[in-house]
Residue, then its C-alpha position, 0 to 999 in steps of 0.5 A: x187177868x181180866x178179859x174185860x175191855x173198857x168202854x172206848x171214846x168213841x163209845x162215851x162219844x156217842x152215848x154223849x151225843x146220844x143223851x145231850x146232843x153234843x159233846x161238851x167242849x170242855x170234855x172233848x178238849x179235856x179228853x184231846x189232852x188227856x184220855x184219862x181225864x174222860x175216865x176219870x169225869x165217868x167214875x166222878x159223875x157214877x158217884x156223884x149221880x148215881x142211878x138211884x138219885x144223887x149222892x148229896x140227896x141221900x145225905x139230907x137229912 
């Protein structure tokens, strides 16, 4: 069993708020529907822009 807590929306809220600024209305409508769909935004963006370039970049030739 995992003793790993994962990160609140309140806490993705704020790192938003933090780097941009605000929270893009399209997240916090989104996250007001459905939490999971917060989660889920978080997983595609690690892959698609992770820390060391984006994905795509890699791929060019």
């Amino acid at each position: 069993m995992s003793t790993e807590q994962k990160t609140t929306v309140e806490q993705v809220f704020g790192m938003m708020r933090q780097m941009m600024g605000s929270i893009p209305p399209a997240i916090a409508k989104g996250t007001a529907a459905d939490e999971g769909l917060l989660y889920e935004h978080l997983r595609s963006r690690a892959y698609a822009m992770p820390a060391e370039g984006p994905s795509m970049k890699r791929l060019a030739p």
